[in-house]
TIRO-515970 format. One record per residue (C-alpha): residue in three letters; x, y, z. Coordinates in nm, 2 decimals. Layout:
residues N
<node r="Ala" X="X" Y="Y" Z="Z"/>
...
end
This chain:
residues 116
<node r="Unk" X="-3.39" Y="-7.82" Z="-10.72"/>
<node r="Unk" X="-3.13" Y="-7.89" Z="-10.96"/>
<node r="Unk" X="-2.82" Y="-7.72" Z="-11.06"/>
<node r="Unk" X="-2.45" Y="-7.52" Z="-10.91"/>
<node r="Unk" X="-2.42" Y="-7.18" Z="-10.75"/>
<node r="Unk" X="-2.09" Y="-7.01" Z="-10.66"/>
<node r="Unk" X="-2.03" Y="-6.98" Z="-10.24"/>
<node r="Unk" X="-1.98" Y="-6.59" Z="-10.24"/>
<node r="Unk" X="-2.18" Y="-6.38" Z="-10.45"/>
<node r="Unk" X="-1.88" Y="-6.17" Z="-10.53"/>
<node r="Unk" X="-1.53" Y="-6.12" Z="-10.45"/>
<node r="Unk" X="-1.25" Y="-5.85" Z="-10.52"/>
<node r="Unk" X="-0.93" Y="-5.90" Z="-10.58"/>
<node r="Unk" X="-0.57" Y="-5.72" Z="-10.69"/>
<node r="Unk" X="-0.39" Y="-5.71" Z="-10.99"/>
<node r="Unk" X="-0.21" Y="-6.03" Z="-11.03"/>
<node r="Unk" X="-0.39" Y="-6.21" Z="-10.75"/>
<node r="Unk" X="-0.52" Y="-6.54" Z="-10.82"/>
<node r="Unk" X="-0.90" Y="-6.64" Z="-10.72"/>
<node r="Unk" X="-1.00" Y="-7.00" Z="-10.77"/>
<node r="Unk" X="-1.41" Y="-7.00" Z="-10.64"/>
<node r="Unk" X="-1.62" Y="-7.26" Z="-10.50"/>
<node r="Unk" X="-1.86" Y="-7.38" Z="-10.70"/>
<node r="Unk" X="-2.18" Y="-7.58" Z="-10.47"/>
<node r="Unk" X="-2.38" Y="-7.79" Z="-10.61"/>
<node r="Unk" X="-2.75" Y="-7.70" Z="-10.49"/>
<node r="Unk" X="-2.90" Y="-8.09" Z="-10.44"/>
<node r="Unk" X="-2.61" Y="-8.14" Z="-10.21"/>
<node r="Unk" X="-2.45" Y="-7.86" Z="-10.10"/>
<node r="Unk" X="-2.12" Y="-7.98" Z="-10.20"/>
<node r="Unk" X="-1.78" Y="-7.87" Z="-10.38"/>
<node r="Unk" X="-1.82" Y="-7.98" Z="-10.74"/>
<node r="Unk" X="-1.57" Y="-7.95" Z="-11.04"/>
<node r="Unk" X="-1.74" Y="-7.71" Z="-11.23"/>
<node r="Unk" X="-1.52" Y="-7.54" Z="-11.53"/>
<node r="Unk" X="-1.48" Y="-7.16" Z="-11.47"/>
<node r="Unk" X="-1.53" Y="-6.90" Z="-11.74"/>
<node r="Unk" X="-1.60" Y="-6.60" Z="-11.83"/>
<node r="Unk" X="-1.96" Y="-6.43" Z="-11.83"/>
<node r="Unk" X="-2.11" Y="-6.27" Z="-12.13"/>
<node r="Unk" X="-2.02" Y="-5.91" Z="-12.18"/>
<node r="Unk" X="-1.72" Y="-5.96" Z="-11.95"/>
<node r="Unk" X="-1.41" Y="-5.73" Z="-12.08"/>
<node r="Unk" X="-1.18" Y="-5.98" Z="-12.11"/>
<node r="Unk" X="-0.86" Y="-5.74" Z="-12.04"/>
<node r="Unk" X="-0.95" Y="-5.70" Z="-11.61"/>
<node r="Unk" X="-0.95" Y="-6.09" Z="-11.56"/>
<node r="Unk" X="-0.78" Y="-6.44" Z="-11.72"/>
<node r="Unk" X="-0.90" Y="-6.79" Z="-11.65"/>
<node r="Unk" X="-0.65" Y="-7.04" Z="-11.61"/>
<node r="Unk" X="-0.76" Y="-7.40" Z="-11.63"/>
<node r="Unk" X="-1.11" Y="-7.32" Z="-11.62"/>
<node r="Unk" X="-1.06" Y="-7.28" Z="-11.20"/>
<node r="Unk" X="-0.86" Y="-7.00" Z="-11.14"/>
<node r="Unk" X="-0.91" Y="-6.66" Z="-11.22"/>
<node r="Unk" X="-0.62" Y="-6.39" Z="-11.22"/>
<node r="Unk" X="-0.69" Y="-6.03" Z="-11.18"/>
<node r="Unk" X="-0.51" Y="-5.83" Z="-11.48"/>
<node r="Unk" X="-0.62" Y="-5.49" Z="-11.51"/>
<node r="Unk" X="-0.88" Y="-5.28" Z="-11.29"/>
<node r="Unk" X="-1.22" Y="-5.34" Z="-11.34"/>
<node r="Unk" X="-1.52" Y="-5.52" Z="-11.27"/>
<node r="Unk" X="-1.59" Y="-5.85" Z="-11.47"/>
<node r="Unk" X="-1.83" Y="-6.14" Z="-11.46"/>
<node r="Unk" X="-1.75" Y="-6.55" Z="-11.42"/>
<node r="Unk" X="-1.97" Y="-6.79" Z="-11.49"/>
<node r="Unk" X="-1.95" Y="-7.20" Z="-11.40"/>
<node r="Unk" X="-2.10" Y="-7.51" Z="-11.59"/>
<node r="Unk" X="-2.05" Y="-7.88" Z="-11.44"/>
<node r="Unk" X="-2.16" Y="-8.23" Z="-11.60"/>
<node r="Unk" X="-2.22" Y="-8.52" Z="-11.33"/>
<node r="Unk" X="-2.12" Y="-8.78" Z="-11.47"/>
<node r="Unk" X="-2.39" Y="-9.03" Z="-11.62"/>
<node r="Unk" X="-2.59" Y="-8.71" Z="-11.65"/>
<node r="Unk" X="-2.69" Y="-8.58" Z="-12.01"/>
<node r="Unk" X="-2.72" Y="-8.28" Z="-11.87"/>
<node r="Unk" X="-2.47" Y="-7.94" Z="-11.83"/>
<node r="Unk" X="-2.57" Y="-7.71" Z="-11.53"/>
<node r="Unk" X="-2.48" Y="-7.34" Z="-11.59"/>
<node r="Unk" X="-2.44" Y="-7.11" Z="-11.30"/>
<node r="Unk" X="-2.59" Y="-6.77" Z="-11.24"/>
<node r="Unk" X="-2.30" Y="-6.53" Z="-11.27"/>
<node r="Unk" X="-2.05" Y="-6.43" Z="-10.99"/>
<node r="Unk" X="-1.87" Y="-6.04" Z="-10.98"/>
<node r="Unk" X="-1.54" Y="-6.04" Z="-10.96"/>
<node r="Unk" X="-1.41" Y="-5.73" Z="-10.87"/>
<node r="Unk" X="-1.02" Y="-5.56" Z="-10.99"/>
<node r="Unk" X="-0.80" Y="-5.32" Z="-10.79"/>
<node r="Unk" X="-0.50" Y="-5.19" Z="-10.80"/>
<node r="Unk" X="-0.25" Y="-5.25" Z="-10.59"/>
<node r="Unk" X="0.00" Y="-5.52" Z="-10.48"/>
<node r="Unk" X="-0.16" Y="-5.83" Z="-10.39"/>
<node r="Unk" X="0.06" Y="-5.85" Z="-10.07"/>
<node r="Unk" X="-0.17" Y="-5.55" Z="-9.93"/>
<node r="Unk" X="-0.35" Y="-5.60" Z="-9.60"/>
<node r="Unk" X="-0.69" Y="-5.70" Z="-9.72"/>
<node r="Unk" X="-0.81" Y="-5.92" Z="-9.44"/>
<node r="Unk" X="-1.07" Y="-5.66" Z="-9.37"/>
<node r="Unk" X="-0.92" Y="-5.58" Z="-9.03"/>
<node r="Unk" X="-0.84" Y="-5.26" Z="-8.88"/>
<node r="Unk" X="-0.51" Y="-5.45" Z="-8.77"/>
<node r="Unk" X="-0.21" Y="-5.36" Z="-9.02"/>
<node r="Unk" X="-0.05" Y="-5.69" Z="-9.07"/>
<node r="Unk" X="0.30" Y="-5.54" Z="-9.04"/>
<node r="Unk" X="0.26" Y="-5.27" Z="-8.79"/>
<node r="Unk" X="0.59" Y="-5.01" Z="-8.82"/>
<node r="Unk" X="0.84" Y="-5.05" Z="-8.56"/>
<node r="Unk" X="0.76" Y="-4.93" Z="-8.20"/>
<node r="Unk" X="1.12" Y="-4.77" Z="-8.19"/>
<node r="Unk" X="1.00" Y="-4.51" Z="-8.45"/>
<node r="Unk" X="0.74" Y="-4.35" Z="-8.23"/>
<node r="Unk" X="0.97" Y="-4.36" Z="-7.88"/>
<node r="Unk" X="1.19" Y="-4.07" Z="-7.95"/>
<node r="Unk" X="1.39" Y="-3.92" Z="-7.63"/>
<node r="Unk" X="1.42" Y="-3.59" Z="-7.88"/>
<node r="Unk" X="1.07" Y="-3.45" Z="-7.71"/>
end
């Protein structure tokens, strides 16, 4: 089979985070330099597209990215299915590494008070 898919299927991300997805293509299961852009229907205020490779949450929401990519010597464009990309709030220096593990845990000092 012919044609590109995205790695992940879908992928959320904060409010001014930037995302720049993988694009495979299927013959070869390799990177390729696919351009990056919006789906249809997407609302075009919860995500931007920067250089047709990076996409940059901007409001909440859920939106849709599509990717096309041209070998060259090809007459030929391949579209991709459509990935999710989904928009939350928040600052983009949250722990999201889907741990249980705070990646700044408070100060030890706080919880040993001699007051008990």
């Amino acid at each position: 089979p012919k044609g590109i898919y995205f790695a992940e299927s879908s992928k959320t991300i904060k409010i001014g985070e930037e995302y720049t997805p993988v694009v495979l293509g299927v013959a070869t299961g390799k990177k390729v330099d696919a351009t990056i852009v919006p789906g249809d229907r997407t609302d075009l205020q919860v995500i931007d597209v920067t250089d047709g490779e990076t996409v940059i949450g901007t409001r909440e929401g859920v939106a849709y990215i599509t990717a096309s990519y041209k070998p060259a010597g090809v007459n030929k464009t391949y579209e991709s299915n459509s990935m999710k990309i989904t928009v939350t709030a928040g600052k983009v220096e949250d722990d999201d590494d889907d741990d249980t593990v705070l990646d700044h845990p408070p100060c030890k000092s706080v919880h040993k008070s001699s007051s008990f």
